[in-house]
C-alpha positions in Angstrom: -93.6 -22.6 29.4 -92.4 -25.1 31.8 -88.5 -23.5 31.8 -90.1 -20.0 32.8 -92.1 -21.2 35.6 -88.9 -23.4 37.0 -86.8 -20.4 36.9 -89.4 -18.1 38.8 -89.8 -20.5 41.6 -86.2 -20.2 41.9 -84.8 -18.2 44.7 -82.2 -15.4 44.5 -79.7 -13.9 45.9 -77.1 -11.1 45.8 -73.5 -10.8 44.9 -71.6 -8.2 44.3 -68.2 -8.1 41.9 -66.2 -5.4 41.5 -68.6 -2.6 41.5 -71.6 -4.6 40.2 -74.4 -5.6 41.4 -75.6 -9.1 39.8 -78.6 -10.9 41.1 -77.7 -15.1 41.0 -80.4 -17.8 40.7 -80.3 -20.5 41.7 -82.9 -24.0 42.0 -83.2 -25.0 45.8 -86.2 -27.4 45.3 -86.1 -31.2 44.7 -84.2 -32.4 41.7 -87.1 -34.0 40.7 -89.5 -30.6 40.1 -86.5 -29.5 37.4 -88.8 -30.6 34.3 -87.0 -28.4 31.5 -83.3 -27.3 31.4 -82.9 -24.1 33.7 -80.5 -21.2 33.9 -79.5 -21.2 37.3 -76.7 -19.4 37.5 -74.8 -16.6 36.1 -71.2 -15.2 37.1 -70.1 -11.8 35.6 -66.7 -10.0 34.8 -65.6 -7.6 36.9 -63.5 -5.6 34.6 -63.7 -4.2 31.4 -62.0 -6.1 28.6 -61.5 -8.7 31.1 -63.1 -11.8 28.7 -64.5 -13.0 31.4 -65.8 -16.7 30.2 -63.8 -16.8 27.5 -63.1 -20.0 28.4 -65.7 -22.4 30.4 -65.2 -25.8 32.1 -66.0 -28.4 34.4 -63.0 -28.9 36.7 -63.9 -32.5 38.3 -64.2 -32.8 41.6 -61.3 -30.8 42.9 -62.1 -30.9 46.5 -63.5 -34.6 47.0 -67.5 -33.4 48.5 -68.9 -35.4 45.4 -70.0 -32.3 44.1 -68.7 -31.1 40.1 -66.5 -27.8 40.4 -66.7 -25.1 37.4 -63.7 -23.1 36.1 -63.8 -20.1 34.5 -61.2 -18.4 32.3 -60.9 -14.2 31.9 -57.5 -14.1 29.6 -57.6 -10.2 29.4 -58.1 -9.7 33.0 -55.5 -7.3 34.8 -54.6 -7.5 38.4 -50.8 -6.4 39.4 -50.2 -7.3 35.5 -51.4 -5.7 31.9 -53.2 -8.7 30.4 -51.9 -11.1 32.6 -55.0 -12.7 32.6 -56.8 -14.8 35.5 -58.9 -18.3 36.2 -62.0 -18.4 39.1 -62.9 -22.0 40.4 -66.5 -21.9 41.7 -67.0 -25.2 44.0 -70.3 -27.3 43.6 -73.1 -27.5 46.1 -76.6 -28.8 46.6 -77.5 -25.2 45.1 -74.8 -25.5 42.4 -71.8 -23.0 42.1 -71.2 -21.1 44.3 -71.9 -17.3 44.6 -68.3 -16.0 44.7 -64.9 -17.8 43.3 -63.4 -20.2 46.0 -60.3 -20.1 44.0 -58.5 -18.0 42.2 -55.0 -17.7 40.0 -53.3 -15.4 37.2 -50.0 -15.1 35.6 -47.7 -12.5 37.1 -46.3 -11.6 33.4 -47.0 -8.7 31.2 -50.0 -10.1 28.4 -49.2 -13.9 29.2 -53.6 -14.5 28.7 -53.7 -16.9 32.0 -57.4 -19.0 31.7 -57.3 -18.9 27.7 -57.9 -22.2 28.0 -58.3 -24.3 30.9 -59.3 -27.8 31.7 -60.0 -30.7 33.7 -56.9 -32.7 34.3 -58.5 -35.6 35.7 -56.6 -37.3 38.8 -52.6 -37.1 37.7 -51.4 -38.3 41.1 -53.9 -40.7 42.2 -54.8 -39.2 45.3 -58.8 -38.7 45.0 -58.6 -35.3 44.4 -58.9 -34.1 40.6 -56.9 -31.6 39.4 -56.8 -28.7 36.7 -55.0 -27.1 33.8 -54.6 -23.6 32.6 -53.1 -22.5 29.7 -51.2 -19.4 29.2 -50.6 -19.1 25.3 -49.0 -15.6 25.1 -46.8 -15.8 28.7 -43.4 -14.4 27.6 -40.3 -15.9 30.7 -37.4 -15.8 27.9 -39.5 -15.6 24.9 -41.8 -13.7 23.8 -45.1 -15.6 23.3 -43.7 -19.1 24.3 -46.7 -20.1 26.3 -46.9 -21.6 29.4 -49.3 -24.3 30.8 -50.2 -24.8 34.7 -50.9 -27.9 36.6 -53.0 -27.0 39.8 -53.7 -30.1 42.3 -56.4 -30.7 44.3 -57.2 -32.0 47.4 -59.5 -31.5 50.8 -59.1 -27.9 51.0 -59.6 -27.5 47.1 -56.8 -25.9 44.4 -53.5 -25.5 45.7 -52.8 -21.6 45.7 -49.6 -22.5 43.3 -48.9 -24.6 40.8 -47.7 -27.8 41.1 -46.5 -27.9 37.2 -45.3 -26.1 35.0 -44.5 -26.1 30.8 -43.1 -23.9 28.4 -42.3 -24.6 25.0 -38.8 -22.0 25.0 -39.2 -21.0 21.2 -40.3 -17.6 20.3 -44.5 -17.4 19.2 -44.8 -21.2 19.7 -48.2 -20.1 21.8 -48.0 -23.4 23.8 -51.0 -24.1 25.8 -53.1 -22.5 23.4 -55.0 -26.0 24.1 -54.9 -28.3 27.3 -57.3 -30.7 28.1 -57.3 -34.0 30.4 -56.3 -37.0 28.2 -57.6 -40.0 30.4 -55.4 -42.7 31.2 -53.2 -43.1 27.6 -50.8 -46.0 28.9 -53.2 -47.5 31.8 -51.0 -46.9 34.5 -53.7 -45.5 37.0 -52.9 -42.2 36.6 -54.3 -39.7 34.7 -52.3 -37.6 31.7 -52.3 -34.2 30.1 -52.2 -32.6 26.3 -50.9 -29.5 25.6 -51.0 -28.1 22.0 -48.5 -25.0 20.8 -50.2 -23.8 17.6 -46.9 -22.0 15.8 -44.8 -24.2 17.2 -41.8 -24.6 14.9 -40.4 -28.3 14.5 -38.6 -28.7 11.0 -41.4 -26.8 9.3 -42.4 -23.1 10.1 -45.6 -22.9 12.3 -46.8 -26.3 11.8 -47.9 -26.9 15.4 -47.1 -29.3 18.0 -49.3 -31.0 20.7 -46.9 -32.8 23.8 -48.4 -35.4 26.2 -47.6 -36.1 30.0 -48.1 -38.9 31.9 -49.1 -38.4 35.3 -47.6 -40.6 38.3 -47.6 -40.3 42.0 -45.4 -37.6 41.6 -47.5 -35.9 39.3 -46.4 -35.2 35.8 -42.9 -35.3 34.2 -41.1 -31.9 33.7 -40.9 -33.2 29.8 -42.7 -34.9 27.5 -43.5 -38.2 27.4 -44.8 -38.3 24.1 -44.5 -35.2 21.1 -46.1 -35.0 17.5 -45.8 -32.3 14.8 -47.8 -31.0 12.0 -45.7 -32.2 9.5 -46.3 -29.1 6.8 -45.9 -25.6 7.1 -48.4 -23.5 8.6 -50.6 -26.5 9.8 -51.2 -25.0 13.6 -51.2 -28.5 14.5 -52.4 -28.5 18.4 -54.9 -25.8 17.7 -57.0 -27.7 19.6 -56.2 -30.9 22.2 -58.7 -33.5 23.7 -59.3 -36.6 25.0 -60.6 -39.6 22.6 -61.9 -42.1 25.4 -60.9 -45.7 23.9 -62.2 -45.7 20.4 -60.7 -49.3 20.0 -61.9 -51.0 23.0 -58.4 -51.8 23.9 -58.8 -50.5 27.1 -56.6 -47.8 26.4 -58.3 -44.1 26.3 -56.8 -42.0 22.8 -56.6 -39.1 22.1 -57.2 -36.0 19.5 -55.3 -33.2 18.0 -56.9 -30.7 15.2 -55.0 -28.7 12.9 -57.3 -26.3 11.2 -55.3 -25.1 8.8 -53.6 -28.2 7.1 -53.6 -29.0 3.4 -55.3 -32.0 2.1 -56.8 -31.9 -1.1 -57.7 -28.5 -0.7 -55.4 -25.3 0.8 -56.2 -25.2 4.4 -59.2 -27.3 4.6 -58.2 -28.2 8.0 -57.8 -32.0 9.9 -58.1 -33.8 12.9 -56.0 -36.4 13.8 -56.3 -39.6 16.3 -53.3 -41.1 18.1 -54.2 -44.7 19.7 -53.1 -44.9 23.6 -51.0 -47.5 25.0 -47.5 -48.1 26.9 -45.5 -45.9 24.2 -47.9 -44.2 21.7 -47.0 -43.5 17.8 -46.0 -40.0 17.0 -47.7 -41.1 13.4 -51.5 -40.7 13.4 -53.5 -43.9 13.6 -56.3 -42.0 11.9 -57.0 -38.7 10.1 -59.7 -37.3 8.3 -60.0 -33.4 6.4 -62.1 -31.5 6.1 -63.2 -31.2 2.5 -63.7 -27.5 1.9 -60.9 -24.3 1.6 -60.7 -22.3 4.4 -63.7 -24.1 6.7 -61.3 -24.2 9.8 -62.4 -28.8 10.3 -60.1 -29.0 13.5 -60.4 -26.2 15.1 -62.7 -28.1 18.0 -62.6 -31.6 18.2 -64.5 -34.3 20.9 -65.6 -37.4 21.6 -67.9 -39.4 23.0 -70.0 -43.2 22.7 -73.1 -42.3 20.4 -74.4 -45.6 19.0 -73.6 -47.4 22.2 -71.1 -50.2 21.1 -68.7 -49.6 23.9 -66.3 -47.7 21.3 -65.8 -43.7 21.5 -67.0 -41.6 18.4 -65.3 -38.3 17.2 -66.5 -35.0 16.6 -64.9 -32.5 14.7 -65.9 -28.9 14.7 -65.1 -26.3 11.3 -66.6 -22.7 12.4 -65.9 -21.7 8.4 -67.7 -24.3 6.9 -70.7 -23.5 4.4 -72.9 -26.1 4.1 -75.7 -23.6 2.2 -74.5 -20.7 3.4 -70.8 -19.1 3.7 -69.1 -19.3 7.4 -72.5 -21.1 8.7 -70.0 -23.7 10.1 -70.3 -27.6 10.6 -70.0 -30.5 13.3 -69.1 -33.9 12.1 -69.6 -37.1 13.7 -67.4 -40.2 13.0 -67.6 -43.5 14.4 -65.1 -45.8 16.1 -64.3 -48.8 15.0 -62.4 -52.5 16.3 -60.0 -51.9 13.5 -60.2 -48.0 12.6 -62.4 -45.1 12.6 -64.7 -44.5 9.9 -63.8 -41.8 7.3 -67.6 -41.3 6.4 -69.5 -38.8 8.6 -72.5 -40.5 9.6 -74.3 -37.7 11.4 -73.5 -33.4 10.7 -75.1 -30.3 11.6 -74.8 -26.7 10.6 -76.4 -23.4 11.5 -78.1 -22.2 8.3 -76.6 -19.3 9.1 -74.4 -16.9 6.9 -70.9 -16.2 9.3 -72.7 -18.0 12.9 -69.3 -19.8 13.3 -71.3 -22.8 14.4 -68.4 -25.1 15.7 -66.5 -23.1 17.7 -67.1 -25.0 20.4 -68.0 -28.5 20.8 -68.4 -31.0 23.9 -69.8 -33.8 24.8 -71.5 -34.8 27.8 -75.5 -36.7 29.3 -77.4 -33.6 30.5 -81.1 -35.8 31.2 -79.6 -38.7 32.7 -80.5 -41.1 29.7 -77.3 -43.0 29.9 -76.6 -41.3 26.3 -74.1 -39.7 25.1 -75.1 -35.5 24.2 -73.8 -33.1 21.9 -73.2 -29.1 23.0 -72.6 -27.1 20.3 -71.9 -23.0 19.9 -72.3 -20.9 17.6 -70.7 -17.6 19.4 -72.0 -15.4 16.0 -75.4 -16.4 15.3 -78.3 -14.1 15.4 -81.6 -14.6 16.2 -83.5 -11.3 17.3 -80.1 -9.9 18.9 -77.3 -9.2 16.2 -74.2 -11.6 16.9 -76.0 -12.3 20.1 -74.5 -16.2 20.3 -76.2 -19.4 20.3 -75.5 -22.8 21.6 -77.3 -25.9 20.4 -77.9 -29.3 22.6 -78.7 -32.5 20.6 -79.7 -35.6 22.4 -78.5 -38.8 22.2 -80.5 -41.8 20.6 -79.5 -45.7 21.1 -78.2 -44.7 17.3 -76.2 -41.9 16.4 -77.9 -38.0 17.5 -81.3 -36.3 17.3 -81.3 -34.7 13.4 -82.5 -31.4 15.4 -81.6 -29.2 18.1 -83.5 -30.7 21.3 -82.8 -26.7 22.7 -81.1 -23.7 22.5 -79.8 -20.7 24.0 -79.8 -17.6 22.9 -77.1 -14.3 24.7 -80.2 -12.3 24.2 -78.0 -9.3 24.1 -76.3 -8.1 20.7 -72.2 -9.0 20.2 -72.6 -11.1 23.6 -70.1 -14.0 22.3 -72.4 -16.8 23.8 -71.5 -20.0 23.0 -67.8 -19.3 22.5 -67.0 -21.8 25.1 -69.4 -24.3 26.0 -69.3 -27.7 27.2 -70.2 -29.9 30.3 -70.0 -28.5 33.5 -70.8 -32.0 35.5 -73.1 -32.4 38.5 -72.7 -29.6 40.2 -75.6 -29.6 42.1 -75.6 -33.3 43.0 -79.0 -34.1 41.4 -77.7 -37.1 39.2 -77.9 -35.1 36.1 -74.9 -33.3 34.0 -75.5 -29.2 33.7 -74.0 -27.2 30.7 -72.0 -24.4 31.2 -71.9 -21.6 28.8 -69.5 -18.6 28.3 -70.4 -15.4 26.6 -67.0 -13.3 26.5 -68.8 -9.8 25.2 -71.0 -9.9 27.6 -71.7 -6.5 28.1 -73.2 -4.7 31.2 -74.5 -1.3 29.9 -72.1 -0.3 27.8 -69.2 -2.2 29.4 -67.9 -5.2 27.9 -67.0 -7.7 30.8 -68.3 -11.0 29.8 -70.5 -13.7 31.7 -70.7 -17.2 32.3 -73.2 -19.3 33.0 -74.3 -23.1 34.2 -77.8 -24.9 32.9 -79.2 -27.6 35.8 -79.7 -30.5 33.6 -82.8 -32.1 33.8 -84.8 -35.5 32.5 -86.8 -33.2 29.9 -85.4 -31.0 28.0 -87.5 -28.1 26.6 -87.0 -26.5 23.4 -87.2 -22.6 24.8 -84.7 -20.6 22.9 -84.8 -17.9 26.1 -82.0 -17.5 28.0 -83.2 -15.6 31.4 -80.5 -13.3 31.9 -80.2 -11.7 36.0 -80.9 -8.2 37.1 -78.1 -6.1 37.0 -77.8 -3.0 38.6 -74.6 -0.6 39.5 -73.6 0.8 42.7 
């Protein structure tokens, strides 16, 4: 098994986090002798209930080395705060991450869930440094669950210690930045922007969600929004989830996506995601939207994008955890294709888990893990089970010149019962430097022994992929 035999000529070392002992791995040969994709590294919670990889994602290239940074969210982590919650940036090397956190922040409120989501920002100011975003859905200044989202710059030395931004939505259980995510350049100005989504955000309708955009400048962004949509029907929890479309169009404008799992189509809470066209002032109006079909299957609460039949146009993906396909709650993934004039409202390529209540969906990115030039899906599925119960599983799909691979070209397994793996997932860039995109994969229940701390982990991509379902999880031992 080519993936085993990778991962034992691996070297190792030690690291120790708050009381725990976790041995890292991590490749130090050639680039070229990685012939399978390889567990590499692993970072692990240091307190209980902490959620530690809750939320997992590449943060650019926050300190300008070339090398792909990683951030990792931990929303229940305490420090001088109950719940405050707290994000660690690990910077890339030639090795990969690194061993211990080069940067870390939290919210100094009372249950505020700091690193519930975070993201890359892309570069806001322009200055060659990319930055990131952190969203803190339950932080309570004036109201109680207003949410706040964080803006930290980067630059030679890495993350600024604070925030260079700021937002809160100043309405009581709006949960603003329940979502953030980089938006590219929406008005092609040279600078990138943000999106922020506030679930139970309250416009004239109860709860129906709002998601804001910012433009970024030299300055960085605005203090308000440059651009603000709602739900439009009660309950919607419109913003749910936020991301960047690329240009869908070819207009040279990148778009962008907001999902609102719960709306009402044809049937009651089928979900919908939605697709806003970039440009100098975008519509508040949708350009597109498409639902999802079925009662209760949560389409919207993930949505992506990225070019799968190589025509120079972006493709969406939209993630529903509830769907059942043949099965109840085995969840679905939906690809649709751009378009010159519109997206299509056809899905031309799904997939599903087969599995009763796997929540496959939950998360899904995009991203080119063996260097093909094509565009790969990630998907997780943080409840399925294969010889663990609930263990987690997250599924890659390579590209074609067409559309995707009908099957899962790998997957990982938590290999531990109730670990949560796969409920983040998604592109973790090059953090090793070997010209090949990595996967980084959070499994929030990790536990070790009996304590639940969670674990994260980053995958070296590679130019073959194997089909192992093994994840090698480190030696742990306790001090």
């Amino acid at each position: 098994m080519t993936g085993k035999k990778a991962f034992w000529r691996s070297l190792f070392w030690l690291s120790v986090v708050g009381g725990t002992a976790v041995f890292l791995f991590a490749a130090r040969f050639p680039p070229t002798m990685l012939s399978a994709f390889t567990l590499v590294w692993t970072a692990t919670g240091s307190q209980v209930g902490e959620e530690y990889g809750y939320a997992v994602a590449s943060a650019g290239d926050v300190n300008g080395d070339t090398y792909a940074d990683l951030i990792v969210g931990a929303p229940h982590f305490d420090d001088s705060t109950y719940l405050g919650g707290a994000a660690f940036v690990f910077y890339g090397s030639a090795a990969g991450p690194s061993d211990q956190p080069d940067w870390t922040a939290g919210s100094e409120l009372n249950g505020a869930r700091f690193g519930f989501a975070v993201a890359a920002a892309g570069d806001v100011n322009d200055d060659g440094y990319d930055d990131v975003l952190i969203g803190a859905y339950r932080s309570n200044n004036e109201q109680p669950e207003e949410g706040r989202a964080y803006l930290y710059l980067g630059s030679a030395h890495g993350l600024a210690d604070e925030p260079a931004w700021t937002y809160e939505s100043n309405q009581k259980d709006a949960q603003l930045a329940y979502s953030v995510a980089g938006a590219g350049d929406v008005n092609d100005d040279g600078f990138d922007d943000v999106l922020v989504g506030a679930r139970w955000y309250d416009g004239a309708l109860l709860n129906e969600g709002a998601a804001f955009l910012f433009f970024g400048s030299e300055d960085g962004l605005n203090p308000t929004p440059d651009w603000t949509a709602v739900g439009g029907q009660t309950g919607a929890a419109f913003g749910t989830a936020v991301n960047s479309a690329g240009d869908t169009n070819q207009d040279g404008y990148d778009d962008f996506l907001v999902g609102a799992p719960f709306y009402s189509g044809t049937q009651i809470e089928e979900g919908a995601a939605f697709l806003y066209l970039g440009g100098p002032h975008p519509d508040a109006i949708a350009d597109w939207q498409i639902s999802g079909g079925q009662t209760g299957s949560l389409f919207g609460a993930a949505v992506a994008a990225g070019d799968f039949n190589q025509d120079g146009r972006s493709d969406i993906l939209v993630g529903a955890p509830h769907f059942g396909q043949t099965v109840e709650g085995e969840g679905g993934v939906f690809l649709f294709l751009g378009g010159e004039q519109s997206m299509s409202d056809t899905a031309v390529w799904s997939g599903f888990s087969q599995q009763e209540g796997a929540l496959y969906g939950t998360a899904v990115a995009t991203g080119d893990v063996n260097g093909d030039g094509l565009t790969d899906l990630m998907v997780g599925a943080p409840q399925y089970t294969h010889d663990q119960q609930l263990e987690g599983r997250v599924f890659l799909y390579l590209g074609t010149p067409d559309t995707l691979n009908n099957l899962a070209s790998w997957t990982g397994d938590g290999d531990k019962a109730e670990t949560n793996f796969g409920r983040s997932a998604g592109p973790a860039g090059d953090t090793n430097g070997d010209g090949f995109g990595d996967l980084a994969v959070g499994a929030p229940q990790f536990r070790t022994n009996r304590d639940l701390v969670g674990r994260a982990y980053v995958f070296f991509g590679a130019e073959s992929i194997s089909g192992d379902h093994t994840v090698f999880l480190p030696f742990v031992v306790h001090e």
